[in-house]
C-alpha positions in Angstrom: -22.6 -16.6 48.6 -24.7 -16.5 46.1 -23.2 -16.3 42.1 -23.5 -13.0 39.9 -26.7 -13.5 38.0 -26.3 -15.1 34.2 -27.3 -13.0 31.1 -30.3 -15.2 29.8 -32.2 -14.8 26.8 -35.2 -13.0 28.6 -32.6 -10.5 30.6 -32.4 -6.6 29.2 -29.0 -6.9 29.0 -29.1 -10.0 26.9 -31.4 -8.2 24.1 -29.2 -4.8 24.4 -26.6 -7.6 23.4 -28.3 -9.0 20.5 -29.2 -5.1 19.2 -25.9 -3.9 19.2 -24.6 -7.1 17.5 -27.6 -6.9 14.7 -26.7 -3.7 14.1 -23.2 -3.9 13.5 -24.0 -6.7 11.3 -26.4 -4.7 9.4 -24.1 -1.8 8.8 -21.0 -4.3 7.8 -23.5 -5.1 5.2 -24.5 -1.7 3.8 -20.8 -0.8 3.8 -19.5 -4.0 2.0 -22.3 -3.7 -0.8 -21.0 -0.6 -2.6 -17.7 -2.0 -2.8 -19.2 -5.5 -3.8 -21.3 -3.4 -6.3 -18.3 -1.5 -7.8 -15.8 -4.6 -8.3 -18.8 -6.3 -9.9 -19.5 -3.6 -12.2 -15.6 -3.6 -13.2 -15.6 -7.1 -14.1 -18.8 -7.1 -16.3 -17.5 -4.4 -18.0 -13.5 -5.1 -18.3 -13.9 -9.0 -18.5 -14.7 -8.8 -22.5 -11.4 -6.8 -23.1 -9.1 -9.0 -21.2 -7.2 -11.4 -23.5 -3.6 -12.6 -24.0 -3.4 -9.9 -26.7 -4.3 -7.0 -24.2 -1.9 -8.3 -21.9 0.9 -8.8 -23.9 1.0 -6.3 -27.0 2.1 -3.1 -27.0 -0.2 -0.2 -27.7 -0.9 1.0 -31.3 -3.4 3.5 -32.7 -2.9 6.1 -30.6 -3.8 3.5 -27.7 -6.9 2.5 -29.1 -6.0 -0.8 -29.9 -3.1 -3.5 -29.3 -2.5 -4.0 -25.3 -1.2 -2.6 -22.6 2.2 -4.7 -21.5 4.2 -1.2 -21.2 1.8 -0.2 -18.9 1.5 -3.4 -16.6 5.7 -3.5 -16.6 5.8 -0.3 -15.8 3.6 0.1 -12.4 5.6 -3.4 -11.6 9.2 -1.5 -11.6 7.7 1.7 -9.8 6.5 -0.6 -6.9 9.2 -2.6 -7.0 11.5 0.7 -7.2 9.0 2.3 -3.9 9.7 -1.1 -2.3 13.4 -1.0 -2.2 14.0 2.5 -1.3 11.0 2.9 1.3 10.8 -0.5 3.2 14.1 -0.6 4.2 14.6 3.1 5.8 11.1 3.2 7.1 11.3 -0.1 9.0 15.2 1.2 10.3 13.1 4.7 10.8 10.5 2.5 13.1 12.5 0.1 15.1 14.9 3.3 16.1 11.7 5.5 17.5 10.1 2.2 19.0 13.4 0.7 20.4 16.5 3.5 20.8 15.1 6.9 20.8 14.4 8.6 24.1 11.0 9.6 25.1 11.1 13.4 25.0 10.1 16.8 22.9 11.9 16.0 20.0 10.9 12.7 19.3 7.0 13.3 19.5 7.9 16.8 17.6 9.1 13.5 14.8 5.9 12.0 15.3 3.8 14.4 14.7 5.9 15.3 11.6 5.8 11.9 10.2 1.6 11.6 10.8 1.1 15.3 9.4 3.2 14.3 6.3 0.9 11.3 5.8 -1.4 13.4 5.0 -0.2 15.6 2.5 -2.1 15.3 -1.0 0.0 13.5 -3.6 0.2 16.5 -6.0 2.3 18.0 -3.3 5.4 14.9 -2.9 4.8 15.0 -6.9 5.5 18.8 -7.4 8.6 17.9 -4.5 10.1 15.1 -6.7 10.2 17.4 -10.1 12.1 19.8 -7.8 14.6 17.8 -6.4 14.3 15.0 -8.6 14.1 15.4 -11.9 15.5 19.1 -12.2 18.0 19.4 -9.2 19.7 15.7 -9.1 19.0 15.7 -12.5 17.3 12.4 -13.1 14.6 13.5 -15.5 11.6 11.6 -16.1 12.4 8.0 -15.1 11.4 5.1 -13.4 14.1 5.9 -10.7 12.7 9.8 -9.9 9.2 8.5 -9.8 10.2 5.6 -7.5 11.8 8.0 -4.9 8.9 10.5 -4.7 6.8 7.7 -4.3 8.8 6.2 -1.5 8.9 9.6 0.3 5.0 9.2 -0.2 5.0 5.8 1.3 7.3 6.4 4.1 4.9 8.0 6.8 2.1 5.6 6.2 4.8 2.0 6.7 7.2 4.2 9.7 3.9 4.8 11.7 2.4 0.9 11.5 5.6 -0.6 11.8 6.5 1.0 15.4 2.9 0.3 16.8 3.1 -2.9 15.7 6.6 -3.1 17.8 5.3 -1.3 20.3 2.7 -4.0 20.5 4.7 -7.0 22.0 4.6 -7.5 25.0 7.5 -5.9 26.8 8.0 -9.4 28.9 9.4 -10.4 25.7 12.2 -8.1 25.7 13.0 -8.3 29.4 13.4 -12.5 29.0 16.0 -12.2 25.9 18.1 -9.6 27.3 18.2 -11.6 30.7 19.7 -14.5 28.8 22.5 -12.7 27.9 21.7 -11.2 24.5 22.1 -7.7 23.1 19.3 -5.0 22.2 20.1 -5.3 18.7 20.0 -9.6 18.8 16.4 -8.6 20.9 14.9 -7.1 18.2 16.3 -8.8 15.6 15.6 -12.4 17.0 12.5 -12.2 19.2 10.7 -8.5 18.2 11.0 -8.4 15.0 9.5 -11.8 13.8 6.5 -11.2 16.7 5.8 -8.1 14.9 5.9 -9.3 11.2 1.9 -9.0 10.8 1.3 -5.6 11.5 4.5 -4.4 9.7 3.4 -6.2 6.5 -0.3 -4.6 6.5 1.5 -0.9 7.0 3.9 -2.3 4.1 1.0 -3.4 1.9 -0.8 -0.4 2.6 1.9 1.9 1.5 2.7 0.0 -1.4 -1.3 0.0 -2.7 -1.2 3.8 -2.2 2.0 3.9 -4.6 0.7 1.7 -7.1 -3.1 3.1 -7.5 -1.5 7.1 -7.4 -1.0 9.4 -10.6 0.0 12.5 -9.7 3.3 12.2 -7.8 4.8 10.2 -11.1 2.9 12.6 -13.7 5.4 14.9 -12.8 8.5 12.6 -12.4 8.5 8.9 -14.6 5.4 8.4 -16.1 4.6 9.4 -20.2 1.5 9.5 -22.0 2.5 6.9 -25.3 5.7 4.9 -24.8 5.2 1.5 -27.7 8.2 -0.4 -25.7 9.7 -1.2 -22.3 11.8 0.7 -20.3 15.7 -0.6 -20.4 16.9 1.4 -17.3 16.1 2.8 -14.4 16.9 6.3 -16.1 14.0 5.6 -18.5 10.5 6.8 -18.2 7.8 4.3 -18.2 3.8 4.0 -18.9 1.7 3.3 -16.1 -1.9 1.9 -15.2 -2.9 4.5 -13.3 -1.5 7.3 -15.3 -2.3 5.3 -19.0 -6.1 5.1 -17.7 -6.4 8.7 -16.5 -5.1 9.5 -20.2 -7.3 7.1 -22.1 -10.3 8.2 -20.0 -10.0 11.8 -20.7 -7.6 12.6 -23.3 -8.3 10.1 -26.1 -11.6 11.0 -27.9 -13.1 7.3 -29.2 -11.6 5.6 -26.9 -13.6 2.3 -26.8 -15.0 2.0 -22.6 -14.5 -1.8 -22.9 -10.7 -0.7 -22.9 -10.6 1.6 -20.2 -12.4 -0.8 -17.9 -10.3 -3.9 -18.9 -7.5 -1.3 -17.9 -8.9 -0.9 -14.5 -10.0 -4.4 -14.2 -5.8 -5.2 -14.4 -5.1 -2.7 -12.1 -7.9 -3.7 -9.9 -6.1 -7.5 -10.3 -2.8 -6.2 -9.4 -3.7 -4.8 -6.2 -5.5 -7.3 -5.1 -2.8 -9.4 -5.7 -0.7 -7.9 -3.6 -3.0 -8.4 -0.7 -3.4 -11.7 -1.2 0.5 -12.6 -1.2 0.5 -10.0 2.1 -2.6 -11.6 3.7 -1.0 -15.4 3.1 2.2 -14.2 4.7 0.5 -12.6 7.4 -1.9 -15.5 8.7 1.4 -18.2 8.7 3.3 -15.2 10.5 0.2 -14.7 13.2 -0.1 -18.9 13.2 3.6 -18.7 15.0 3.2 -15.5 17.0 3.6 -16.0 20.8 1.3 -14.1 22.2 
């Protein structure tokens, strides 16, 4: 018999190849440029306001002058604060609909919920935490309200990539550990778990971006306009980058532009950040996946 007939460079299907690939390529391109453009355009303008000063003073002048520490330390204990309440439960939430709960009306009635709730506008979960929050549990305006709404936030976005991504391994896995004698719980804990650590951190990282980057859910619930010191509790309200720029961009006549886009160069920087650590992680975690 006679072999199936090789793609070569003068077959059809060969150029329909190298078309489809080209043009991929060239729409990559076009869609990487704007964002190229815009962080570029950041950094020419914030770079001159970044100094030791503007990271490390407090504000003065009605915030046009001095630095912006309050601001930095504050969207570091509000992600920190989303961190700790959300991870946790929605991981728990994620490992019980992947692993324990049965397949039937009420659990994809759950999954609808939790995708429909992902998509709720933030003004919404910030209206929701100033109702239960800050008036009902009486909290007020603190770091600890705003952390919760903004876990509630969060929640959909890490519960719904954390059980695909234990949904992805492969179900051989599961089948070998718990004929060796182990338990469900020791199965997921030992050998699903650490398979799926990639795709949970990227559904982590995501939500936790979202948190950091949003204004209105902690406008309502931890964040004030002019606060000249750092929080000392978790009961204290806090400044915050994304709420401090939307004030100094709109509400603050004179305010210098070098300011306002050093502001969003740090918060730019921040973010980033935290991809990087979550991108690190998540190559060493792939590097030692099984499968």
């Amino acid at each position: 018999m006679k072999s199936d007939k090789l793609i070569t460079p003068r077959s059809s299907a060969y150029l329909v190849e190298r078309i489809g690939f080209s043009t991929l390529a060239i729409l990559s391109f076009l869609l990487a440029v704007p964002i190229i453009g815009v962080i570029l355009y950041i950094i020419i303008h914030g770079a001159p306001a970044i100094s030791w000063e503007f990271l490390s003073r407090m504000p003065s002048d009605g915030m046009k002058a001095g630095g912006i520490l309050p601001a930095i330390v504050g969207t570091f204990y509000l992600t920190l604060g989303t961190a700790i309440f959300s991870v946790p439960l929605g991981i728990a939430a994620a490992i019980y609909l992947s692993e324990y709960a049965p397949e039937n009306r009420l659990t994809r009635i759950i999954r609808i919920a939790i995708i429909n709730l992902a998509g709720i506008p933030s003004i919404v979960y910030g209206l929701f935490g100033l109702g239960l929050f800050v008036i009902f549990l009486k909290l007020g305006t603190s770091i600890l309200a705003a952390s919760l709404t903004l876990s509630i936030m969060t929640l959909p976005v890490i519960i719904t990539t954390t059980e695909e991504s234990l949904r992805a391994v492969p179900y051989a896995f599961r089948v070998v550990s718990t004929s060796l004698g182990t338990s469900r719980w020791q199965t997921i804990r030992r050998v699903v778990l650490p398979q799926a650590v990639p795709g949970i951190l990227t559904g982590v990282i995501l939500g936790l971006e979202r948190a950091a980057g949003e204004t209105a859910p902690i406008l309502f619930t931890g964040a004030t306009f002019f606060l000249p010191q750092l929080p000392n509790s978790p009961l204290d309200a806090t400044m915050a980058l994304p709420y401090h720029l939307f004030v100094i961009s709109t509400q603050v006549p004179g305010m210098p532009i070098q300011i306002q886009y050093g502001t969003v160069l740090v918060l730019l920087v921040f973010v980033l950040g935290m991809n990087i650590v979550a991108t690190v992680i998540r190559s060493r975690a792939r590097a030692r996946r099984q499968w």
